[in-house]
C-alpha angles and dihedrals in degrees: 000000000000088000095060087041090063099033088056087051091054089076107060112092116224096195102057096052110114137127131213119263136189119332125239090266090052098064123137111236123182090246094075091055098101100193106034088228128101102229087060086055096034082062100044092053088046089048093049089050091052099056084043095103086206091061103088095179112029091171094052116119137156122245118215112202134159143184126254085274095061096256117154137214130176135200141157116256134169125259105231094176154356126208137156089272089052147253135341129204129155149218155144105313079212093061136109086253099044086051088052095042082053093055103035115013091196102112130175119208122195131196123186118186099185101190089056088037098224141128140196124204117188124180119187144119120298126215137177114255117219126295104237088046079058101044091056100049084048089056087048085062130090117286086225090048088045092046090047087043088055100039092051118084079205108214095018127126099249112186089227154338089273093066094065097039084047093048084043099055081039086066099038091061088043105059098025128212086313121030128129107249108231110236107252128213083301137127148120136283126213117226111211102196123218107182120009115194116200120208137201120177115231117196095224080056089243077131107192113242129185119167124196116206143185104206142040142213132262098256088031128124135161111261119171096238106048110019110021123199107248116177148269084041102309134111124199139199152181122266122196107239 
C-alpha cells in the first residue's frame, strides 16, 4: 500500500505545476494607491478579500516568530484587528510563540489571497496590549472557544485527546450553564509594522511589488525615482519580483 502511495505521488510534477495571474491590463501601479500609506490600502486589499466568495479566511495569516538565536518558527494565526498602530492578533501567553515573543519581539506576518492573487508581508515589533483590552475580546468570543481556551495547556506535550475532553466536561460542571469563564493566561499582541510589501501576481511572472517603510538607511534619501515620500511618515518604492 505505501508502495503504490508513493509510487502515485511520483507523477505529479512539481514543476509544472503554475496557475495563471493577473493579465497585462490588471497591473498594480502606484497611481492607483489613494493615500499614499500602506493601512488604507491594508485595509482595501482586506476588504476586497473579504467580499471574494472563494476566500474562506480573509483574516488568516501566518505569523513568523524566533527565539534570541534566530531561530525561527511559523505558524498560521487570525487577524482580529487592524488599526493605525497595527495589527492584533491573539493567543495563549504559554504558548511557543509567546515564549519566543518574550525573547525576540521582531516578528514577520504573511497573507496570501489566492483568487486575487495577492499577498501582503508585514515585519515589525510585537507588544502585549492591555489586559483589560484582551479579557474583553476573550469574553466576545464563543462560550464553547473561551472554555477550550481555558481547558488547553497550548503548546504543551498532553499524553492524549481524552485529557482535553476530560479537562473540558471538568469545566463545564464547574461553572455551570452560566458562569463567567475566568480569563487564562490569554491575551493579544499588537504588531507595529515597520515595512509593509504589497504583492500582486502577473502571468508573464513581472509580479508587481511596492513596499512601504518606516526607516532608511544611513546613505538614503528620498529621491523621486527610486524611494518616493508617502505619507503619515512612510516612503515607498518599487522591487523588482
Amino acid at each position: 500500500m505505501r508502495i503504490t502511495l508513493l509510487r502515485r505521488m511520483s507523477f505529479v510534477d512539481l514543476a509544472s505545476l503554475r496557475i495563471k495571474y493577473k493579465s497585462e491590463k490588471e497591473i498594480f501601479l502606484e497611481s492607483s494607491i489613494e493615500r499614499k500609506e500602506p493601512i488604507s490600502l491594508f485595509r482595501k486589499w482586506l476588504q476586497d478579500a473579504c467580499e471574494t466568495p472563494e476566500i474562506i479566511e480573509p483574516n488568516a495569516m501566518c505569523l513568523a516568530t524566533a527565539t534570541k538565536d534566530a531561530v525561527p518558527s511559523a505558524r498560521f494565526v487570525l487577524l482580529k484587528d487592524v488599526t493605525d498602530d497595527g495589527f492584533t492578533f491573539f493567543t495563549n501567553y504559554e504558548s511557543r510563540k509567546a515564549d519566543e515573543l518574550a525573547e525576540n519581539p521582531s516578528v514577520a506576518l504573511a497573507f496570501y489571497w489566492l483568487p486575487l492573487r495577492r499577498s501582503v508581508r508585514i515585519e515589525g515589533m510585537a507588544e502585549r496590549i492591555s489586559r483589560e483590552a484582551s479579557e474583553t475580546y476573550f469574553h466576545q468570543r464563543p462560550r464553547a472557544s473561551q472554555i477550550g481556551a481555558l481547558a488547553s495547556p497550548q503548546s504543551k506535550p498532553i499524553p492524549n485527546r481524552e485529557f482535553l475532553d476530560r479537562k473540558e466536561k471538568a469545566i463545564k460542571e464547574e461553572l455551570g450553564p452560566d458562569g463567567v469563564v475566568p480569563l487564562p493566561n490569554w491575551g493579544g499582541y499588537l504588531v507595529r509594522p515597520k515595512t509593509i510589501e504589497f504583492w500582486q501576481g502577473q502571468t508573464n511572472r513581472l509580479h508587481d511589488r511596492i513596499r512601504f517603510r518606516k526607516e532608511l538607511g544611513r546613505n538614503e534619501a528620498v529621491d523621486g525615482t527610486l524611494l518616493h515620500q508617502g505619507e503619515e511618515g512612510w516612503v515607498y518604492e518599487r522591487l523588482a519580483p
